[in-house]
VEXDREN-2710 file (C-alpha; in Angstrom, 1 decimal):
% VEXDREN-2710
k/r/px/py/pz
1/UNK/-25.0/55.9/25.9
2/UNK/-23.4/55.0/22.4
3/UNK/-20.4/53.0/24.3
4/UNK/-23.0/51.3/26.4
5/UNK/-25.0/50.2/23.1
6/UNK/-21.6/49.0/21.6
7/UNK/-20.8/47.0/24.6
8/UNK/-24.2/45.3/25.0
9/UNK/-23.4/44.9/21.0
10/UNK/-20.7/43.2/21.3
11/UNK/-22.1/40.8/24.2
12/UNK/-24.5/39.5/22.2
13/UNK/-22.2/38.8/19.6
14/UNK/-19.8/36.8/21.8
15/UNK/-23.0/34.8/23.4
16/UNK/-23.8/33.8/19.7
17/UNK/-20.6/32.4/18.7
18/UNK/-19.6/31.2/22.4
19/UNK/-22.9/30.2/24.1
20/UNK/-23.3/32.0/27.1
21/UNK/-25.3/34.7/27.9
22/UNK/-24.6/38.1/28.1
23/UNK/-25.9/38.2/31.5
24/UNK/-23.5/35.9/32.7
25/UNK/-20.5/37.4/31.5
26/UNK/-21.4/40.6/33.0
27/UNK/-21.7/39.0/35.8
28/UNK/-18.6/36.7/35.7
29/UNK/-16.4/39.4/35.0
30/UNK/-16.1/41.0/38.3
31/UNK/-15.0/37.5/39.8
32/UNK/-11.9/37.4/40.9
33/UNK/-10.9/33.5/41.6
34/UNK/-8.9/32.6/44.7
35/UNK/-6.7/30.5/42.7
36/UNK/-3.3/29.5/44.4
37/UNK/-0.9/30.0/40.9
38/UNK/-3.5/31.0/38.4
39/UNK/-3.1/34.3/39.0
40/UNK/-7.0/35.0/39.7
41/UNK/-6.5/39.2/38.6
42/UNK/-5.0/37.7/35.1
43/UNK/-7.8/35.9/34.5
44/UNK/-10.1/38.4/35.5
45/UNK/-8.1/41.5/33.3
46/UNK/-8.1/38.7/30.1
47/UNK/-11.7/37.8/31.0
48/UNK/-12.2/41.8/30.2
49/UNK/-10.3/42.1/28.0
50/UNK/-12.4/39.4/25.5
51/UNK/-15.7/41.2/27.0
52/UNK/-13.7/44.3/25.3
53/UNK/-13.2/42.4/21.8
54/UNK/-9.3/41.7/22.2
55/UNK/-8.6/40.0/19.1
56/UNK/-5.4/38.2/20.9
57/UNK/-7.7/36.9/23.6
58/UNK/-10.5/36.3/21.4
59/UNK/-8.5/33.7/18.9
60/UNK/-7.2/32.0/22.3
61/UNK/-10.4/31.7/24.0
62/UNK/-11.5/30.4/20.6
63/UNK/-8.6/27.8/20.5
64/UNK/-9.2/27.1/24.4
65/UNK/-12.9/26.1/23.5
66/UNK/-11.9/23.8/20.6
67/UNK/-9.6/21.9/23.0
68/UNK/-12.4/21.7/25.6
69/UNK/-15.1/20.7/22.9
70/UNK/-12.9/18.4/21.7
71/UNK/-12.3/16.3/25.3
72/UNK/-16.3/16.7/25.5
73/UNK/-16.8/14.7/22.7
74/UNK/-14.0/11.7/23.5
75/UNK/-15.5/12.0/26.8
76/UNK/-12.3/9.9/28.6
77/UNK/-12.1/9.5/32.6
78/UNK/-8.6/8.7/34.0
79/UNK/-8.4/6.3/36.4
80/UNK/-5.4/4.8/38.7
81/UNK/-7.4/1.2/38.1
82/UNK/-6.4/0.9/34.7
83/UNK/-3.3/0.0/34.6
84/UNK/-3.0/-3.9/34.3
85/UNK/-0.4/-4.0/37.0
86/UNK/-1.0/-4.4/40.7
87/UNK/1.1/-2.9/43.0
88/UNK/3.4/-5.0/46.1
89/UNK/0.2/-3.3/48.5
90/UNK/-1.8/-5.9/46.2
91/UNK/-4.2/-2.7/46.2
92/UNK/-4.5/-1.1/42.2
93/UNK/-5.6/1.8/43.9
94/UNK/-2.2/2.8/44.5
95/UNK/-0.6/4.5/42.3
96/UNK/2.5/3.2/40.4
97/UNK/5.8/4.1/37.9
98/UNK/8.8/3.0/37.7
99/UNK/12.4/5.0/37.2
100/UNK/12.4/5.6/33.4
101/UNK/16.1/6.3/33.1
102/UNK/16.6/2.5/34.5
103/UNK/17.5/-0.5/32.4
104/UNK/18.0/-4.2/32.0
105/UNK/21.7/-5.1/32.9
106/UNK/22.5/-6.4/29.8
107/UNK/25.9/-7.9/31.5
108/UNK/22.8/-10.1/34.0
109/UNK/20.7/-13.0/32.4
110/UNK/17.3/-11.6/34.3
111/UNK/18.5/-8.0/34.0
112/UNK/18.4/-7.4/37.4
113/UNK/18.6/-4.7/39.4
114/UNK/18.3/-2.3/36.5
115/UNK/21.1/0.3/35.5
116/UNK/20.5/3.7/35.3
117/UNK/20.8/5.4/32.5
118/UNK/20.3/9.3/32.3
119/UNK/18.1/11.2/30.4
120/UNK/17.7/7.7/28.3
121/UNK/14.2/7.0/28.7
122/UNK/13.0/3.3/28.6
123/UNK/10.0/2.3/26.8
124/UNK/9.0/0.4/29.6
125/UNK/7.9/3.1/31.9
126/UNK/5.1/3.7/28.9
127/UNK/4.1/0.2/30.2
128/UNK/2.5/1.1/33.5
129/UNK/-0.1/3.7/32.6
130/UNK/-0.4/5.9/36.1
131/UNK/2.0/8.8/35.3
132/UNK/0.8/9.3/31.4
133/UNK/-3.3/9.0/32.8
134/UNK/-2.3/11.5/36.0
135/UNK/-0.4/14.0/33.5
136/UNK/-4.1/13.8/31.7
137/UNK/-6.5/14.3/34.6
138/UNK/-3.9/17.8/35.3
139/UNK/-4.3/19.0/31.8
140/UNK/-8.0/18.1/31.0
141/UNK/-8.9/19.6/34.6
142/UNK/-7.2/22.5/33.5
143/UNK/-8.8/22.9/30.2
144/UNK/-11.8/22.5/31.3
145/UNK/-12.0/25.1/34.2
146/UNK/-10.6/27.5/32.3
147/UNK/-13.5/27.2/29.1
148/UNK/-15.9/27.5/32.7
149/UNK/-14.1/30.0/33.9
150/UNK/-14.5/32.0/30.6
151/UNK/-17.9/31.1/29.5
152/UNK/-19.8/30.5/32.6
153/UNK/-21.1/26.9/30.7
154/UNK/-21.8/24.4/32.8
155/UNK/-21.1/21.7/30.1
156/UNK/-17.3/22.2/30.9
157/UNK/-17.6/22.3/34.8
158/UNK/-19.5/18.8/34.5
159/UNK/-16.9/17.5/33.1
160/UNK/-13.8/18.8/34.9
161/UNK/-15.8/17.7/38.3
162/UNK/-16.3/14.3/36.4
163/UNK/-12.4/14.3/35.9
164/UNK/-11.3/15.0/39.4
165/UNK/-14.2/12.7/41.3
166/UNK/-12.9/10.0/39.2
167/UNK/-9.0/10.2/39.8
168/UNK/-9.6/11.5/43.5
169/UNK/-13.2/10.6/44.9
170/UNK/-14.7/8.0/43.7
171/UNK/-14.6/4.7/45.8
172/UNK/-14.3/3.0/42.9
173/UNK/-11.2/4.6/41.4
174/UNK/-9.5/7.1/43.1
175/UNK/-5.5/6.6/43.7
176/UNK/-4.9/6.5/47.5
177/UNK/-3.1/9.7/48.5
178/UNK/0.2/7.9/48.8
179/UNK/3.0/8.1/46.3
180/UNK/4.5/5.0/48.1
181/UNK/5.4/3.1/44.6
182/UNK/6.0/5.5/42.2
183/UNK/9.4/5.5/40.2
184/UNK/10.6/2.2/41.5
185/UNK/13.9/0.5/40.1
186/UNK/13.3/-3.4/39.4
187/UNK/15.7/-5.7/41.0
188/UNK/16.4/-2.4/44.1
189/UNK/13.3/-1.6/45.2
190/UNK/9.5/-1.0/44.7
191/UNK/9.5/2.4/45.2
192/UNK/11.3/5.6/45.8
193/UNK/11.3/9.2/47.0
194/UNK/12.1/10.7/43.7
195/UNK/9.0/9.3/42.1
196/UNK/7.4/12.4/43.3
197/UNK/8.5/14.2/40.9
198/UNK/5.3/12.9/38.7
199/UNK/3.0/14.9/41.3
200/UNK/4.4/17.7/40.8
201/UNK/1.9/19.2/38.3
202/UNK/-0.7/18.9/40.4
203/UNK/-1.6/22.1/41.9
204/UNK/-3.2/22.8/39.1
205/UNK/-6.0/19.7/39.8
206/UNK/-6.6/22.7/42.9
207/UNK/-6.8/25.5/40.6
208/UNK/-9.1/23.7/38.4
209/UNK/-11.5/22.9/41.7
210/UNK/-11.1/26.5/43.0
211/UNK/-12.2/27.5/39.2
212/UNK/-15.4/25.6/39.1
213/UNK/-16.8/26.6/42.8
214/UNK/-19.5/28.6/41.3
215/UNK/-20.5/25.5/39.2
216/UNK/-23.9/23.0/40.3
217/UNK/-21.9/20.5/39.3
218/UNK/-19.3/20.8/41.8
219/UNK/-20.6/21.2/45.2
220/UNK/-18.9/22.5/49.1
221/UNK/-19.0/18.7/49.5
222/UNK/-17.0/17.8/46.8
223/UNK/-14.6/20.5/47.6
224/UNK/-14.0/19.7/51.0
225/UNK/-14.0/15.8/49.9
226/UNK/-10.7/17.3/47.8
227/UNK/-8.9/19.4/50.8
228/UNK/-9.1/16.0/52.7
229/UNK/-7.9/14.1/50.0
230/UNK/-4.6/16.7/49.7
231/UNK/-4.9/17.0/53.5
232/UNK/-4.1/12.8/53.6
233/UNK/-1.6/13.4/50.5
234/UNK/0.0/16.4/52.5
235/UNK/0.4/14.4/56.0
236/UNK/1.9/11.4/53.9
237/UNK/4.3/13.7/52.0
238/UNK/5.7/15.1/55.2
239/UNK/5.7/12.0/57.5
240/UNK/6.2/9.1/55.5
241/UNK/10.2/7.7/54.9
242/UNK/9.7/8.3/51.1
243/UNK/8.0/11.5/51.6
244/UNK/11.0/12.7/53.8
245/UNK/13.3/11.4/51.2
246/UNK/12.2/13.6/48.2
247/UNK/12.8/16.6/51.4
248/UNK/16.6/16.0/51.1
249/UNK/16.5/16.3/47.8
250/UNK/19.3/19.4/46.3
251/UNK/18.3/19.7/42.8
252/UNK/15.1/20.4/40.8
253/UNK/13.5/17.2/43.2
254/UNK/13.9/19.2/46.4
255/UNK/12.3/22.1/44.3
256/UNK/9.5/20.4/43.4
257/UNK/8.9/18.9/46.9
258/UNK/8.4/22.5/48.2
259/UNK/6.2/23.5/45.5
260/UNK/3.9/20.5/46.6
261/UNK/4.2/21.3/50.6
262/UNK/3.1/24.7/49.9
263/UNK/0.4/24.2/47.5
264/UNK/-1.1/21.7/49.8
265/UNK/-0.3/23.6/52.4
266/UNK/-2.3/26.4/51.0
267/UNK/-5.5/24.6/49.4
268/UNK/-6.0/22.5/53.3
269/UNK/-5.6/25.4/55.5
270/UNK/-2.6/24.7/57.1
271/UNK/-1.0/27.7/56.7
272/UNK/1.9/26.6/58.7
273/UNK/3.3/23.7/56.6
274/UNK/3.5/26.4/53.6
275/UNK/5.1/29.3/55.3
276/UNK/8.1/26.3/56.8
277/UNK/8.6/24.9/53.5
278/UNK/8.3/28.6/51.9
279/UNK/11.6/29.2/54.5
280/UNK/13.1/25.6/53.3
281/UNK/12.8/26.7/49.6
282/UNK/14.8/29.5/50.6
283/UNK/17.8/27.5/52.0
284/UNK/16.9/25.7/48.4
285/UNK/18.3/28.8/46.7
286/UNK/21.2/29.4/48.9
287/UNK/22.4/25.4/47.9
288/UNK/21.0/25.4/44.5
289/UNK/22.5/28.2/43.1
290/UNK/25.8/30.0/42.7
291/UNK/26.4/33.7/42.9
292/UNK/26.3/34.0/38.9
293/UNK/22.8/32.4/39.2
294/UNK/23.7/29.2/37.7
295/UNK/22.1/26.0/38.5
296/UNK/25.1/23.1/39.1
297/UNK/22.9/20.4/40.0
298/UNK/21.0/20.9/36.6
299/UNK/23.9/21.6/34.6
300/UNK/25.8/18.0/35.3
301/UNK/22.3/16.3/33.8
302/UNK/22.3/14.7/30.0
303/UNK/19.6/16.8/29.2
304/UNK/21.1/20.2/31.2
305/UNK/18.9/22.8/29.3
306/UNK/15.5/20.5/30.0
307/UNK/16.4/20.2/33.7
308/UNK/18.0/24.0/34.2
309/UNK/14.4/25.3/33.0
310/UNK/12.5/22.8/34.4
311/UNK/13.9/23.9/38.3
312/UNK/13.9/27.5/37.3
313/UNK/10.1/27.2/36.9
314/UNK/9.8/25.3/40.1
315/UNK/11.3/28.3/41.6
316/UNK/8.5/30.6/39.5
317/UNK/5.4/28.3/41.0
318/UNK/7.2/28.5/44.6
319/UNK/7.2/32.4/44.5
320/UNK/4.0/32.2/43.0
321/UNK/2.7/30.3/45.7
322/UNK/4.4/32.4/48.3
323/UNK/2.1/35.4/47.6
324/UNK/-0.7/33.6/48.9
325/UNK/1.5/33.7/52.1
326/UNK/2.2/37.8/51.7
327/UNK/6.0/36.0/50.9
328/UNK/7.6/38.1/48.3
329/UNK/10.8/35.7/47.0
330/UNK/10.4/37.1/43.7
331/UNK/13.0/39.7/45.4
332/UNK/14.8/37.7/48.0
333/UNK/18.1/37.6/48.4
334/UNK/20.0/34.7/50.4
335/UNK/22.4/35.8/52.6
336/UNK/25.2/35.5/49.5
337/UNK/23.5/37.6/47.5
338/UNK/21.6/34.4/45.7
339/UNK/18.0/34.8/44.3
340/UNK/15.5/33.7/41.3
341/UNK/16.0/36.6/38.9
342/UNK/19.6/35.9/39.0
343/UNK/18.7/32.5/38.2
344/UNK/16.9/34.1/34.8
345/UNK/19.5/36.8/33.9
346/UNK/22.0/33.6/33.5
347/UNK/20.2/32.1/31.1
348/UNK/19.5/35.2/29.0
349/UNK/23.0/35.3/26.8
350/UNK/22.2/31.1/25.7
351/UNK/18.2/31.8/25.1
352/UNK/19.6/35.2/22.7
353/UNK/22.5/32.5/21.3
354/UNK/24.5/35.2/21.9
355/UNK/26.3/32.5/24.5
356/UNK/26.3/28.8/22.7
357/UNK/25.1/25.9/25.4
358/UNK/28.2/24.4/26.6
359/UNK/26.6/21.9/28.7
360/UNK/26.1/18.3/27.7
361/UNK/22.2/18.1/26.2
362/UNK/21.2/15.0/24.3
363/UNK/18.1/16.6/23.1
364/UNK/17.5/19.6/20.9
365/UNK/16.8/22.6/22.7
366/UNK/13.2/23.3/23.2
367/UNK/11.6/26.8/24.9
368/UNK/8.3/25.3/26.0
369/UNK/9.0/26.3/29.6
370/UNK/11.9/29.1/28.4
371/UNK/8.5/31.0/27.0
372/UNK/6.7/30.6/30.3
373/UNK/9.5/31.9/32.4
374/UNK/10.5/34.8/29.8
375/UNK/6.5/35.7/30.3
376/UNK/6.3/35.6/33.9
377/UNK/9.5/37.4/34.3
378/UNK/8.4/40.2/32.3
379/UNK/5.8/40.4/34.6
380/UNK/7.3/40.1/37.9
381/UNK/10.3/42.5/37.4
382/UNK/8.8/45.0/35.2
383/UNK/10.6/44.4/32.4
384/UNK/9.2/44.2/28.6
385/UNK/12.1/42.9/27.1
386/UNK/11.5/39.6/28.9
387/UNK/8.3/39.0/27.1
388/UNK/9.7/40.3/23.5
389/UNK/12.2/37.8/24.3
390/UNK/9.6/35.1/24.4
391/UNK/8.1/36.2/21.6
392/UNK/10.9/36.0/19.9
393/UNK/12.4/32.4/20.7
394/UNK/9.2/30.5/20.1
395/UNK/6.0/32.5/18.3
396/UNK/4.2/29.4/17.9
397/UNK/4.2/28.7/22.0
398/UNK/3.8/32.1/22.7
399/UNK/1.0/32.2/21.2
400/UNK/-0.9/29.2/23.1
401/UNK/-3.8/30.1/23.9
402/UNK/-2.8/28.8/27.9
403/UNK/-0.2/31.5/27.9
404/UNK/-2.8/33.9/26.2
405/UNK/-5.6/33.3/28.6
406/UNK/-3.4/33.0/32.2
407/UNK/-0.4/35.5/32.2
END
């Protein structure tokens, strides 16, 4: 009886300072979203575990809600239509980039075709504003489903429904789902294969919808209304010359391609697309790697730490995404012994320094993505050390209230 008083205590406490009911967290708390990389038992065991007065999850729900507050009150929509450029299509609604390791040919009077440059990032690509406005919509989506997720306020569900209608729905300014002039190199071409690499991020645009199902303000209309936008996104990625193109990909590109035919795959109910690209990404590994679980293709790059992590969590979302599939490749082995953990162990000796980074790198060494890995790791393959690790490298990261709230 005491415990029960404490509890209902404690509830009221949390509505006061967070706004929502102690009714609806109740209530909330035995959801368990269907989420396709958010792990939805995470977020249910952290959901419990603030319910429970976890000061850890407490100060990053906290934190979460100052971020969401915060895009509440500049209230910004993103929207392929403002970029000032116009596309060869002569439609705006398709989306746009250009390579940003390509540059004027000083040794040509117009600069043209541009000369690549790697890992040197050209000021230009800044110019057209489609990537930087995209990489918004994914975390402000985010964001905002999460502070739902956790507080059951509609307040934040309005607006992550207003941020995906606008970039995906809306007549008047959704992108087309094409990716048919992204990352193009003046003077060569108007677009290119590798430009997906900009979508690449988002699967969590889906998580955020899935997140916000219980919401009024997003309704089974808008949701299918989504599926058939990724539906038409998913069909163009696997038919399309360009889309076919980022396929062949062998480094962290061809990585990234699978972790988009799966998600999509997954979120439009075409279970077969994901399981085939689930048994490409495995032929992935077998090219990728090498039997010490070294990434060559990353490791030849100007920025070989950046790109090494970057494909290693590719290969995390991938098996992440393969559970929805009843796929384990957390575990799987090629047929030369190749697989992700290996992948991890080899980076272990250069994130403990105990190994200094012999590859070329241009920038400093950062562990944004080293944290998330270490964390999900620990995880996966049962071991602590992995997250004392993370801990360890980068506190400050660590600490985000994102890796608080969802691993």
């Amino acid at each position: 009886m005491m415990k029960n008083i404490k509890l209902l205590a404690f509830l009221l406490l949390f509505s006061s300072v967070f706004g929502v009911s102690a009714q609806s967290i109740m209530g909330s708390a035995n959801d368990f979203p269907k989420t396709i990389v958010l792990e939805g038992s995470v977020l249910q065991r952290n959901y419990q575990l603030i319910i429970e007065n976890n000061p850890e999850k407490k100060a990053a729900l906290q934190s979460l809600l100052g971020k969401a507050d915060k895009i509440l009150k500049e209230a910004t929509l993103y929207s392929v239509m403002h970029k000032k450029q116009v596309p060869t299509s002569g439609d705006k609604h398709d989306y746009m980039s250009t390579g940003p390791y390509w540059w004027p040919d000083p040794t040509k009077p117009d600069g043209l075709p541009y000369i690549r440059k790697d890992g040197l990032r050209n000021p230009e690509y800044f110019e057209i504003t489609d990537s930087q406005e995209m990489d918004k919509v994914e975390d402000d989506a985010e964001i905002m489903a999460l502070a739902y997720y956790f507080t059951k306020e509609e307040k934040y569900a309005n607006w992550a429904s207003k941020i995906i209608k606008t970039w995906f729905l809306n007549s008047e300014t959704k992108q087309n789902p094409n990716l048919n002039f992204g990352q193009a190199i003046p003077g060569l071409n108007t677009g290119r294969g590798i430009g997906l690499i900009e979508t690449r991020g988002l699967y969590r645009v889906i998580d955020a919808a899935i997140l916000i199902q219980g919401s009024n303000n997003w309704s089974k209309d808008d949701h299918l209304a989504l599926k058939k936008w990724f539906s038409d996104f998913l069909t163009w990625l696997t038919e399309s010359p360009i889309g076919k193109d980022e396929a062949d990909e062998h480094n962290n590109h061809g990585t990234h391609y699978s972790v988009q035919a799966i998600s999509y795959g997954i979120f439009t109910d075409r279970p077969d697309i994901a399981v085939a690209e689930i048994e490409t990404f495995k032929n992935r590994l077998e090219s990728q790697l090498k039997p010490d679980g070294s990434q060559p293709f990353e490791l030849v790059r100007t920025k070989s730490w950046n790109y090494a992590n970057m494909n290693l969590d590719g290969y995390f979302i991938a098996a992440r995404l393969a559970e929805n599939s009843q796929i384990d490749l957390w575990n799987y082995q090629t047929k030369e012994g190749k697989n992700i953990k290996s992948a991890v162990e080899w980076l272990i000796p250069y994130i403990k320094k105990e190994k200094k980074w012999e590859y070329e790198q241009i920038q400093n060494i950062g562990f944004g993505e080293t944290v998330r890995i270490l964390k999900i790791a620990s995880k996966k393959y049962s071991n602590p050390d992995y997250d004392a690790l993370a801990k360890k490298i980068d506190l400050k990261t660590y600490q985000l209230d994102s890796n608080q709230l969802t691993f």
